[in-house]
C-alpha distance (Angstrom), angle and dihedral (degrees) to the residues before:
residue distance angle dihedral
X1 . . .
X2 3.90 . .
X3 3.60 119.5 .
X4 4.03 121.0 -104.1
X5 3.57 82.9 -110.9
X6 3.73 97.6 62.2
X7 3.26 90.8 29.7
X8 4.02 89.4 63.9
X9 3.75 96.0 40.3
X10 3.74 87.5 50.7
X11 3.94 90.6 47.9
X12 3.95 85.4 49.6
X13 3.81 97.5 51.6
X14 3.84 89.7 45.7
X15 4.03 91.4 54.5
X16 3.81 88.5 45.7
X17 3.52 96.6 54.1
X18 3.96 97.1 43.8
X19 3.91 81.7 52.3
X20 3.39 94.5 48.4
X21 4.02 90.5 47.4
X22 3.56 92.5 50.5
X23 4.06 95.6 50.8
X24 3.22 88.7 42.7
X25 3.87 99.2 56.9
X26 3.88 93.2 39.9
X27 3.59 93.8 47.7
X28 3.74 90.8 52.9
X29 3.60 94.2 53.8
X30 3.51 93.0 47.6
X31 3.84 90.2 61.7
X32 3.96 96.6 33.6
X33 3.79 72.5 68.3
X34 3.44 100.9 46.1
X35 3.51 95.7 51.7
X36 3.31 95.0 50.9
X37 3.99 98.8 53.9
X38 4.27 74.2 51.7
X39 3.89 84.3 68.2
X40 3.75 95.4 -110.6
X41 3.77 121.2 151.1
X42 3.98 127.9 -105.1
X43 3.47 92.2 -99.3
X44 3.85 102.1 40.7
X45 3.71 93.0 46.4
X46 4.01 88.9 55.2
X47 3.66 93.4 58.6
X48 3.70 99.8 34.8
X49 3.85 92.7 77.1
X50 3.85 90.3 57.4
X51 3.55 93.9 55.9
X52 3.60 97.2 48.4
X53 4.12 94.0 51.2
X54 3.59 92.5 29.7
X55 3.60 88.9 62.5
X56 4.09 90.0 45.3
X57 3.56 86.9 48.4
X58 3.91 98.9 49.5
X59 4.22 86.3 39.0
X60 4.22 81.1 55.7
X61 3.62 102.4 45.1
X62 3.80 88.0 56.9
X63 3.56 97.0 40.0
X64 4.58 85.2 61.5
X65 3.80 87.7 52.5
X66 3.72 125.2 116.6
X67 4.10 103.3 -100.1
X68 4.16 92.8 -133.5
X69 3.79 78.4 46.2
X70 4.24 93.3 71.3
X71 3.47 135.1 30.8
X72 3.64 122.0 -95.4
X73 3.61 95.3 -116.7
X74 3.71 97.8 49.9
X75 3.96 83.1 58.1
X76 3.40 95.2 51.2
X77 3.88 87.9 58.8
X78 3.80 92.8 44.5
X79 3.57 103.2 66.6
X80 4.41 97.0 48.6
X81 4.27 75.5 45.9
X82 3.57 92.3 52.9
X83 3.41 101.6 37.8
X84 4.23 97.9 42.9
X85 3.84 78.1 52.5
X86 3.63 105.0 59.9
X87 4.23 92.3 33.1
X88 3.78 79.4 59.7
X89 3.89 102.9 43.8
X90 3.94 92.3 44.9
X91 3.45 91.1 47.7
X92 3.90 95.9 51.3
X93 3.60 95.3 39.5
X94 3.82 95.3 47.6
X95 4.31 94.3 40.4
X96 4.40 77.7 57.0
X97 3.88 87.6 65.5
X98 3.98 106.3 118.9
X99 3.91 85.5 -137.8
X100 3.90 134.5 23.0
X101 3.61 92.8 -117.8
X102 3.69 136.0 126.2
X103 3.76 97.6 -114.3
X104 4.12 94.6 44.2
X105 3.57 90.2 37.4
X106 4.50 90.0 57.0
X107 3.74 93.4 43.3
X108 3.61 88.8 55.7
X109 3.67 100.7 37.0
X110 3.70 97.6 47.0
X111 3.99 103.4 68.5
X112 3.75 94.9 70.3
X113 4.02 94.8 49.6
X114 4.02 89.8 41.2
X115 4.21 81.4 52.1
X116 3.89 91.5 57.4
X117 3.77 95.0 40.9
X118 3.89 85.0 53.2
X119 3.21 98.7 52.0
X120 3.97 100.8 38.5
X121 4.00 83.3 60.4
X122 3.55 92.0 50.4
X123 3.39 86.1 54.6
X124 3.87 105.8 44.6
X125 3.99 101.6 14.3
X126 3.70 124.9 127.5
X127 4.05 105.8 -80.7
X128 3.63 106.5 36.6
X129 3.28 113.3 142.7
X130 4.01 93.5 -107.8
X131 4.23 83.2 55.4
X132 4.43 89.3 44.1
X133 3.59 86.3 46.5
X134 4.00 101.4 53.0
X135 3.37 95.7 46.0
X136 3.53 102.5 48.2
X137 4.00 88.8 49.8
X138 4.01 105.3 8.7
X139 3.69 109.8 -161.4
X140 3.83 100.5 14.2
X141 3.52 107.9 101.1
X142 3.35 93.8 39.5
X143 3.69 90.5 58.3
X144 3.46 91.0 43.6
X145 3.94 92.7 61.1
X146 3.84 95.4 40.6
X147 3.88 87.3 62.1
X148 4.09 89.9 42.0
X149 3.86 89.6 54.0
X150 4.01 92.1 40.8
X151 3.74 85.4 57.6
X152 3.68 98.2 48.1
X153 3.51 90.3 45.9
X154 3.88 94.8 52.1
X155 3.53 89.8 46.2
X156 3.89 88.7 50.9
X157 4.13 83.9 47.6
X158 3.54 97.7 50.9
X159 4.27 92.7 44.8
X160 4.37 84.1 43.6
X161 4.34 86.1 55.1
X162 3.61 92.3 43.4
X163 3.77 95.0 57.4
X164 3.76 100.7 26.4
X165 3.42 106.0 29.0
X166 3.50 95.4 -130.7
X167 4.29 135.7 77.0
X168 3.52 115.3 -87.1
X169 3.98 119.0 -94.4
X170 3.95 121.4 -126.2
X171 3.62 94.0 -109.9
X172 4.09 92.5 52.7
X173 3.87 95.5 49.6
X174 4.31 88.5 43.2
X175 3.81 80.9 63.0
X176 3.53 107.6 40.2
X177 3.94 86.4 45.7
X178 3.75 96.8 40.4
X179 4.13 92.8 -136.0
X180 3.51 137.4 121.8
X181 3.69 129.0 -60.7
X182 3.68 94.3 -110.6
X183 3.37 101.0 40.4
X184 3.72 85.9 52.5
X185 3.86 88.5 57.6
X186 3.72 93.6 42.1
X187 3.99 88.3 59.3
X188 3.91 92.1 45.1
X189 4.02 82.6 58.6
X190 3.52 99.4 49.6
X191 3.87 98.3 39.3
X192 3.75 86.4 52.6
X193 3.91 91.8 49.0
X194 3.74 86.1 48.0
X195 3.66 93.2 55.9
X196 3.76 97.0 46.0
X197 3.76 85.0 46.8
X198 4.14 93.2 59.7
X199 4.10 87.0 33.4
X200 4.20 86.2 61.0
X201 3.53 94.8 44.1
């Protein structure tokens, strides 16, 4: 038998996804119909919807990343992405309303903000498998991918000193690893104290 715990985060994903199914489908009508009263075709007004939450939902999967998991610039891009994409899909859903009143208008313009909401908690709610993970062993993986990155990063040091001469700065080793500026800097400290470590022995 599970335990309640599972049992609950299980529950939760379930509900998330029927929400998310739901949202999805009605917001994809909504702007089947919208781009049809634009005087697209059949076939270019069933695609069109997936490209406009598509691009919402790529925009919102990076937005829930780590930032020292992305690059800087990719974030940058994310955020006009995200935001283009929900302007977009509020607008088509709500301009599908039969009438330009209140109620109309919030049955149509809800799917696509219930769709993000879904999938955020799917992303971040209790029982993901980051969430399972730390509390069946807190502290482990994390440990376990400090000492990965150390090791890249001293292997990065040792290849930067062998063709420069010199230890590898913050800034070079943020952009060889692709992760955040002060993780970068927080490596650079500990590869140093590693090496002055093995120097004194």
């Amino acid at each position: 038998m599970p335990r309640h715990a599972d049992w609950d985060a299980w529950m939760r994903r379930v509900g998330a996804l029927a929400v998310a199914g739901v949202a999805a489908y009605a917001s994809y009508i909504h702007q089947y119909e919208f781009a049809l009263q634009g005087g697209a075709d059949t076939a270019s007004a069933t695609l069109w919807p997936l490209s406009v939450d598509g691009l919402l939902l790529l925009a919102t999967a990076g937005l829930l990343q780590r930032p020292d998991r992305i690059h800087r610039r990719f974030r940058r891009t994310v955020w006009p992405a995200f935001l283009l994409g929900i302007a977009v899909s509020l607008t088509a859903n709500i301009a599908a309303a039969p009438a330009l009143a209140w109620k109309p208008m919030l049955v149509a313009g809800w799917p696509p903000v219930a769709l993000l909401l879904a999938v955020e908690l799917l992303a971040h709610g209790p029982g993901t498998r980051g969430d399972a993970t730390a509390s069946n062993h807190p502290g482990v993986d994390e440990a376990a991918a400090v000492d990965a990155l150390l090791n890249q990063a001293c292997q990065v040091d040792a290849r930067h000193r062998e063709l420069h001469q010199r230890p590898v700065s913050a800034e070079s080793l943020r952009r060889e690893l692709h992760i955040g500026t002060e993780r970068s800097r927080r490596l650079v400290r500990l590869v140093r104290a590693s090496q002055n470590g093995n120097i004194m022995q």
